[in-house]
MARBA-3410 file (N, C-alpha, C, O; in Angstrom, 1 decimal):
101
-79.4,48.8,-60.0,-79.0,49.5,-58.7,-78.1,48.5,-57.9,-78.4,47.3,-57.7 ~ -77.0,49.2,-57.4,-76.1,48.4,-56.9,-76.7,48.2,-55.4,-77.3,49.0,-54.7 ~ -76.5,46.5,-54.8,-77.0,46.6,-53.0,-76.2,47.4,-52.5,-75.0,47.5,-52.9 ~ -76.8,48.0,-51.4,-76.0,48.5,-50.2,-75.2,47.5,-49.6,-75.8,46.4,-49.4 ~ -73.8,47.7,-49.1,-72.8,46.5,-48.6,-73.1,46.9,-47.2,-73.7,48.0,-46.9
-72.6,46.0,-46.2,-72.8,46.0,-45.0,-71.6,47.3,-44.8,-70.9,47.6,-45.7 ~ -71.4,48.1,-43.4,-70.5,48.6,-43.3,-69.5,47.5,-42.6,-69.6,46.5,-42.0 ~ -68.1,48.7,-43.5,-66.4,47.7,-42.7,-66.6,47.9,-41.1,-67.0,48.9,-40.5 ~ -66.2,46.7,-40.7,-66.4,46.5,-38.9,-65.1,47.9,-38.7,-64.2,48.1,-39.5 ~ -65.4,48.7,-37.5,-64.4,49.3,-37.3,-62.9,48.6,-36.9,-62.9,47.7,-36.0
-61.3,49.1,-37.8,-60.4,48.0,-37.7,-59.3,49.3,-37.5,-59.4,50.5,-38.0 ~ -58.0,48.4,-36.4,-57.2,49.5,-36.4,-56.5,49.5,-37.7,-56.7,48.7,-38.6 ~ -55.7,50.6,-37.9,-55.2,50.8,-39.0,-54.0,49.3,-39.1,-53.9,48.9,-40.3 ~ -53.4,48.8,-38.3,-53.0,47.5,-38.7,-53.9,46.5,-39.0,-53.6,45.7,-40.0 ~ -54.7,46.4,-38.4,-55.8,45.0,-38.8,-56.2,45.4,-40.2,-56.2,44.6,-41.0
-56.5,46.8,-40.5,-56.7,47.2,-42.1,-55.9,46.9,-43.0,-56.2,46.4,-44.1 ~ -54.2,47.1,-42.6,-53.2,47.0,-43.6,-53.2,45.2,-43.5,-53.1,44.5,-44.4 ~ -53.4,44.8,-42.6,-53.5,43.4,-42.5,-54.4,42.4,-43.4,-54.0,41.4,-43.9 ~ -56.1,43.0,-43.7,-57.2,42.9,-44.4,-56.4,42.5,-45.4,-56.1,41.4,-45.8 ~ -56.1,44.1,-45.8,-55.6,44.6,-47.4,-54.5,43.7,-48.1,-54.7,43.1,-49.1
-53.5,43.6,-47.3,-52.4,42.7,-47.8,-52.8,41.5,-47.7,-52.5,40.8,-48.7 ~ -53.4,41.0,-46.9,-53.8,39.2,-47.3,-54.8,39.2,-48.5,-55.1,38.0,-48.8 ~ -55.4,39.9,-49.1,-56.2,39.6,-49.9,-55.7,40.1,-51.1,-56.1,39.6,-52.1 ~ -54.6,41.0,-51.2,-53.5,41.2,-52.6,-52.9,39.9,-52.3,-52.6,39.4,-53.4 ~ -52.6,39.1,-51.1,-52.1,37.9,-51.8,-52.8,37.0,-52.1,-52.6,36.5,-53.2
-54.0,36.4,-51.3,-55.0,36.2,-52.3,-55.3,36.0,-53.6,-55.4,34.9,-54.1 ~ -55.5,37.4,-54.2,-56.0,37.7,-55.5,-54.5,36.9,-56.1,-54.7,35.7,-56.4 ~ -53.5,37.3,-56.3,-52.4,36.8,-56.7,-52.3,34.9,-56.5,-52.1,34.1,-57.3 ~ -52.5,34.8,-55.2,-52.1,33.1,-55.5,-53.8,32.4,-56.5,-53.9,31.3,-57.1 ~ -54.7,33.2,-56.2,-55.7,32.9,-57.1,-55.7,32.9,-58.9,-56.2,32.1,-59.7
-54.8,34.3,-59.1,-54.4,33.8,-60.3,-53.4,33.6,-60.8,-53.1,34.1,-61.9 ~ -52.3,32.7,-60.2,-51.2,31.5,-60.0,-52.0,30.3,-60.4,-51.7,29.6,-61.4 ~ -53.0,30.2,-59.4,-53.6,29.0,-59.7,-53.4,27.7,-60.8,-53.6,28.0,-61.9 ~ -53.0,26.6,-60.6,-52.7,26.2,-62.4,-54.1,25.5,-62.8,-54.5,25.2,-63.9 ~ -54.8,25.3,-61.6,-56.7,24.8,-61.5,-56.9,25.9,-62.9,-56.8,25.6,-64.1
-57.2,26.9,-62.4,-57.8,28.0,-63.1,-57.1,28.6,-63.9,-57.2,29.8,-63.4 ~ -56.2,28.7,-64.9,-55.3,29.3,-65.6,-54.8,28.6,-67.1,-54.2,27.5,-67.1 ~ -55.1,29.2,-68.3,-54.6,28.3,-69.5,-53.4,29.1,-70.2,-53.1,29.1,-71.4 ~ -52.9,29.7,-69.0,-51.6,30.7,-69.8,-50.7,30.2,-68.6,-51.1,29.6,-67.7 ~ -49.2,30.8,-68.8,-48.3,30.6,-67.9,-47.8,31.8,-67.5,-47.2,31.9,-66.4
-48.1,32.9,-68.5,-47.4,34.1,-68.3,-48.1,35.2,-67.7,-47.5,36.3,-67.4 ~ -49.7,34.9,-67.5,-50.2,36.0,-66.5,-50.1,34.8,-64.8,-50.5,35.3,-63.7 ~ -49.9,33.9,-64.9,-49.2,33.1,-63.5,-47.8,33.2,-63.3,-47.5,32.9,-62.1 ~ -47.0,33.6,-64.0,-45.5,34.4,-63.9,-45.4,35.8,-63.5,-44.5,36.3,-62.8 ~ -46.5,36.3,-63.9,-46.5,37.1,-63.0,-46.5,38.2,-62.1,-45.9,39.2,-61.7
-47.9,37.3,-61.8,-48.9,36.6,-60.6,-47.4,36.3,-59.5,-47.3,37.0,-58.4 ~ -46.8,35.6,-59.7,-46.1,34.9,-59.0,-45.1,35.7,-58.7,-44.8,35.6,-57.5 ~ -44.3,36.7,-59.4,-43.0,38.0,-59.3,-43.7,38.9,-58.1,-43.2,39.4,-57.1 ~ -45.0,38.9,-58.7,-45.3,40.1,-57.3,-45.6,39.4,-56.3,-45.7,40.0,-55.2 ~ -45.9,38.2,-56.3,-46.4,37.5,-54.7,-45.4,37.8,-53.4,-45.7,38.0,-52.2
-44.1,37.9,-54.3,-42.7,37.8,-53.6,-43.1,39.0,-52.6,-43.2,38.9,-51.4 ~ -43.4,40.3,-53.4,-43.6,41.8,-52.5,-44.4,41.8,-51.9,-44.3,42.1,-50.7 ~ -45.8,41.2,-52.7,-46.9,41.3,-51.1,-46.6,40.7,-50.1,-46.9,41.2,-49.0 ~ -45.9,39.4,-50.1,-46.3,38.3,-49.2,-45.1,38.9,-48.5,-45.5,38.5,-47.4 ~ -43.7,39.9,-48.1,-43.3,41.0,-48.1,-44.4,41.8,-47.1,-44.3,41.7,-45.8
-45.0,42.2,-47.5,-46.1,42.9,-47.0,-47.0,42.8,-45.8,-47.1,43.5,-44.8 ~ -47.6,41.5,-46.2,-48.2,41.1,-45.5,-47.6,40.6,-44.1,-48.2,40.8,-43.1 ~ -46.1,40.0,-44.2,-45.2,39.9,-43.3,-45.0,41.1,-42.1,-45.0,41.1,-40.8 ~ -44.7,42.2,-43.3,-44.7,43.5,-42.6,-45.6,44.0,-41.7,-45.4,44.3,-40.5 ~ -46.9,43.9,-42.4,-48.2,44.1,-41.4,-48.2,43.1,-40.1,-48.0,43.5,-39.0
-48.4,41.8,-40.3,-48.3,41.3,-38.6,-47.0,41.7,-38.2,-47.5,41.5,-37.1 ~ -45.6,42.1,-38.0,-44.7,42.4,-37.7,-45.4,43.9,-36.9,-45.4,44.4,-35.8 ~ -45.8,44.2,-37.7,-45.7,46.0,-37.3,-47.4,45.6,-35.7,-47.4,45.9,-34.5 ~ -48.1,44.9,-36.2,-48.8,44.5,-35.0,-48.4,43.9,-34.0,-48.8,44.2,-32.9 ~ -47.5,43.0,-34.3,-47.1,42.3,-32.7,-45.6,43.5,-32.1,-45.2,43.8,-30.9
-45.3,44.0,-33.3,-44.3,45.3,-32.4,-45.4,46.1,-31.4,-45.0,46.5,-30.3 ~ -46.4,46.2,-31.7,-47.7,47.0,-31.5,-47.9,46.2,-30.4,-48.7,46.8,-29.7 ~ -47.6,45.0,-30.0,-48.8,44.6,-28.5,-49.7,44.0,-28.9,-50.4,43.4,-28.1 ~ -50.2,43.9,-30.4,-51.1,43.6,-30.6,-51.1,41.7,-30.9,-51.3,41.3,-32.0 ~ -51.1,40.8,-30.0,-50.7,39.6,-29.8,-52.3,39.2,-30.2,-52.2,38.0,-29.8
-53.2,39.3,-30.5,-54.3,38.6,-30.4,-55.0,39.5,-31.8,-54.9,40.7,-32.2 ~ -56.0,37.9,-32.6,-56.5,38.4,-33.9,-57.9,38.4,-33.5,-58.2,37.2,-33.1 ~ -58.9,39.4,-33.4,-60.3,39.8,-33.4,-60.6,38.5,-35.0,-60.7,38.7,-36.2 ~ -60.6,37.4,-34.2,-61.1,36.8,-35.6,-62.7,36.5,-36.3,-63.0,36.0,-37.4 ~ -63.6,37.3,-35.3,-64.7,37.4,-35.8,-65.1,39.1,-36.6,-65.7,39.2,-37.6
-64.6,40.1,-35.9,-64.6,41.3,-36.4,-63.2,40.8,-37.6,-63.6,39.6,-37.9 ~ -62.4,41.0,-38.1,-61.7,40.1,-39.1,-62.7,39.5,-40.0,-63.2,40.1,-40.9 ~ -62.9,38.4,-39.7,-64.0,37.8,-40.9,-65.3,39.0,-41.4,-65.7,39.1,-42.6 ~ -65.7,39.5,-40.7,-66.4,40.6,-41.4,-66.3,41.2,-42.3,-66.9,41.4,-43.4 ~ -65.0,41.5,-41.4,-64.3,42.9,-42.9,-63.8,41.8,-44.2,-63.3,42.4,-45.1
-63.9,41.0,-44.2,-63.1,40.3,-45.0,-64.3,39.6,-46.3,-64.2,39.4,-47.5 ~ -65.5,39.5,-45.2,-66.9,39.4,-46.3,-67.2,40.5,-46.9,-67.6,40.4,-48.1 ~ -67.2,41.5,-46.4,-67.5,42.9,-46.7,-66.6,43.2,-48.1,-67.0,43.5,-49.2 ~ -65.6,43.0,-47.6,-64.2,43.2,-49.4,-64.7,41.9,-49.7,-64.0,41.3,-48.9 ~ -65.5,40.8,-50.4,-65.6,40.1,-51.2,-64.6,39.1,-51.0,-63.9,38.7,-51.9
-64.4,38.6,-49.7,-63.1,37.6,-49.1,-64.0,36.2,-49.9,-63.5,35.6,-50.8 ~ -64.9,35.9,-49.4,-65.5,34.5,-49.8,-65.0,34.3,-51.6,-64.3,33.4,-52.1 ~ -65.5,34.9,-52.0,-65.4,35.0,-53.6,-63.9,35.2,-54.2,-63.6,34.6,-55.2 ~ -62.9,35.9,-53.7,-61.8,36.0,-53.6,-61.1,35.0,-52.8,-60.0,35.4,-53.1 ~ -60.8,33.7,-51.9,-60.3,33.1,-51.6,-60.7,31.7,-52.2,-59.9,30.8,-52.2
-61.9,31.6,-52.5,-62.1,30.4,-53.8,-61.6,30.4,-54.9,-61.6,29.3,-55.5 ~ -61.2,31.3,-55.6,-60.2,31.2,-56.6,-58.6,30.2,-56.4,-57.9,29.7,-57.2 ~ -58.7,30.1,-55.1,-57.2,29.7,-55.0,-57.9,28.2,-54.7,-57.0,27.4,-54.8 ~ -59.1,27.7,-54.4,-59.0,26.7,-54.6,-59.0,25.5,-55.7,-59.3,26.0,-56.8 ~ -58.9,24.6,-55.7,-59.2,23.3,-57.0,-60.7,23.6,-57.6,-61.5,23.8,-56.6
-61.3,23.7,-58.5,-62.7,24.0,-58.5,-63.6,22.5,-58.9,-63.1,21.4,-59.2 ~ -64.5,22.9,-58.9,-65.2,20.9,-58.9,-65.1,20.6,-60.0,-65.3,21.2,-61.0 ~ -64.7,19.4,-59.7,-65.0,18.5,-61.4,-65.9,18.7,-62.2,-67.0,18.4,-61.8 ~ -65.8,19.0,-63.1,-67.3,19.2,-64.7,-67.9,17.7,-64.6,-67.3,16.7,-64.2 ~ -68.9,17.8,-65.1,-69.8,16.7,-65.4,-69.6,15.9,-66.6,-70.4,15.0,-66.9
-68.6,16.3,-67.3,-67.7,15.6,-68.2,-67.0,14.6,-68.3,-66.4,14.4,-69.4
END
């Protein structure tokens, strides 16, 4: 049986498209990674679409600060962001620890 997830903090529809698009890039610079990766060609591209999201993601704070929206709810933000699996998803992009090897 699957747990119940917390609910998504309520987010305007930009802080959502905002969520969403940082964490497609995310996933992407996660599997760029050259830490984690023994091919080159699913990091190629990994890397072709980064170009559109990060695109994207651009778009989204753009379309917020056209909006007034000058200020990031950075604790409602981090929520939503545990809620989609942000912790587990943004350690991919890091170096991972040395093996005991």
């Amino acid at each position: 049986m699957v747990p119940d997830l917390p609910p998504l903090p309520a987010l305007t529809h930009a802080e959502g498209e905002l969520i969403d698009r940082y964490l497609e890039v995310v996933d992407l610079l996660g599997r760029i990674n050259p830490a984690r990766r023994e091919d080159t060609y699913g990091g190629l591209r990994a890397a072709q679409a980064l170009v559109s999201r990060a695109a994207e993601l651009r778009d989204a704070l753009v379309l917020m600060h056209g909006r007034g929206e000058r200020e990031l709810h950075a604790a409602t933000l981090a929520r939503a962001l545990r809620v989609l699996d942000g912790e587990r998803r943004t350690a991919r992009v890091t170096v991972p620890p040395e093996s005991g090897n």
